[in-house]
N, C-alpha and C positions, 0 to 999 in steps of 0.2 A: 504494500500500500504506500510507505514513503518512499520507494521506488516511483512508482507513477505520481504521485506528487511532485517528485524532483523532475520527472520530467516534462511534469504539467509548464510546471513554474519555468522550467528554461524554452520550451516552444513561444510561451506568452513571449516571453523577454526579446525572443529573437523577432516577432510579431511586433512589437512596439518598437525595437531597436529600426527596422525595415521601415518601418511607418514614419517613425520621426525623422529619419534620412529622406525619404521621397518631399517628405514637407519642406525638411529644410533646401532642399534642389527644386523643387517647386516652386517658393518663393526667393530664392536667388535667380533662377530663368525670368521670374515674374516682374524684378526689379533690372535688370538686364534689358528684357522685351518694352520696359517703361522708357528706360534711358535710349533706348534705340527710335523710338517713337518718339520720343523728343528731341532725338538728333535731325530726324526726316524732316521736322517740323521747323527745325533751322535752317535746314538744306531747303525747304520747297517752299517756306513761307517768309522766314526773316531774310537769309540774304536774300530774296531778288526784293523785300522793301529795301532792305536799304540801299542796291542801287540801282533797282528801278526796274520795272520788269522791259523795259524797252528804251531808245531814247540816249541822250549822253552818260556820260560818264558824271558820276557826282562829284568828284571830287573830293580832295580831303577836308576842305573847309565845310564843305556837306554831309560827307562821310561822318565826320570825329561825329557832331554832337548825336545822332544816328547812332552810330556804334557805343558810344560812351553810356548813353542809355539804357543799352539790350546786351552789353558785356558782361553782369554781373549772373546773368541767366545763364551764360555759356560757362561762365567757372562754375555756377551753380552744380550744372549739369558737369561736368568736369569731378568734382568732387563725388558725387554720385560713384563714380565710375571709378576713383580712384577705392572707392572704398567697398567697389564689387571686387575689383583687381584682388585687395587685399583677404577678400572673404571666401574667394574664388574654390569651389569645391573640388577643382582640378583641373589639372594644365589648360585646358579648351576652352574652358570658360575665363580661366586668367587672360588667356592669350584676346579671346572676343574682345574681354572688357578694355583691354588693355589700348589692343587697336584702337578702338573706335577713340577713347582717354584720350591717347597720340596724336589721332586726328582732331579731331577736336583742339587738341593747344598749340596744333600747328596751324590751323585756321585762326584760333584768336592770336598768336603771335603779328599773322600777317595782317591781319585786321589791325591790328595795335598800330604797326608800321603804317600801314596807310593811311591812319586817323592822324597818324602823329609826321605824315614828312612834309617835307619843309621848301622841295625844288620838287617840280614837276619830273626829273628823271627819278629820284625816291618813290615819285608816288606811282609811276610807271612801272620804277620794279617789283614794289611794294603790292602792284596789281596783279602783275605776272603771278606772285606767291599766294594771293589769294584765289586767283581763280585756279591753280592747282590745288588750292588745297580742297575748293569746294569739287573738284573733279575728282579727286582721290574721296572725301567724303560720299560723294553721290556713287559713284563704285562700290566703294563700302558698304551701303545699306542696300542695295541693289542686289548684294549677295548673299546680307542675312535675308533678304526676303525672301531671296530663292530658297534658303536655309529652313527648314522645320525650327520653329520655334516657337513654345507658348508661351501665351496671352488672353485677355480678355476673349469670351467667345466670339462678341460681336465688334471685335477689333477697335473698339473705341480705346484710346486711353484715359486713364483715372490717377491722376494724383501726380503727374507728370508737369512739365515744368512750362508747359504751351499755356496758353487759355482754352 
């Protein structure tokens, strides 16, 4: 009889131990699939405001207060990510969160530059770097799409850093 008791007690354990693992990979994918949904929302809503979905070049004098604005959103989300990185249940997932991290403050580094140069050949360069980096960003999410990844059923995001 405490024979099968011992081995009542250790099937539960191994039952609960399974369970809390899938939860906890569950809600690190789910905070993942946020921040990724908040990335796109960068990629496909804020930069082309701020410079412009058609038309000239804004400028840095146009740019800065624009970007100075909506920068603290992108560290926001930046943080976020650093702190999946660190939580990361395993290499793949370090690696995702990490990427996207990278990209992300390689985008706001160039952004920086171009809010901040001072001679039109600066802001020329300073352009170059940022629309590479939104072209490396929009590749990026391009491929977690292609990527099985959960989320919301009906794709909306909740608590994410968009409106």
């Amino acid at each position: 009889m405490l024979l099968v008791a011992i081995l009542g007690a250790g099937v539960v354990t191994v039952f609960v131990t399974a369970g809390r693992r899938h939860s906890a990979l569950h809600a690190w994918d789910t905070a993942l699939a946020e921040a990724t949904r908040s990335a796109r929302w960068i990629e496909e809503r804020l930069l082309p405001a701020l410079f412009g979905a058609s038309g000239p070049d804004p400028g840095p004098d146009t740019l800065a207060p624009g970007w100075s604005s909506v920068r603290p959103r992108i560290l926001v989300l930046e943080q976020q990510l650093t702190t999946l990185v660190q939580t990361a249940p395993d290499a793949a997932r370090r690696g995702a969160a990490d990427s996207l991290r990278a990209t992300l403050g390689e985008l706001s580094a160039s952004l920086d530059a171009a809010a901040a140069a001072g001679t039109t050949g600066d802001y020329t360069l300073a352009r170059v770097r940022v629309d590479l980096a939104r072209d490396r960003l929009a590749r990026q999410l391009t491929q977690a799409s292609a990527a099985t990844s959960p989320g919301s059923a009906d794709g909306r995001s909740q608590g994410a850093i968009h409106p």
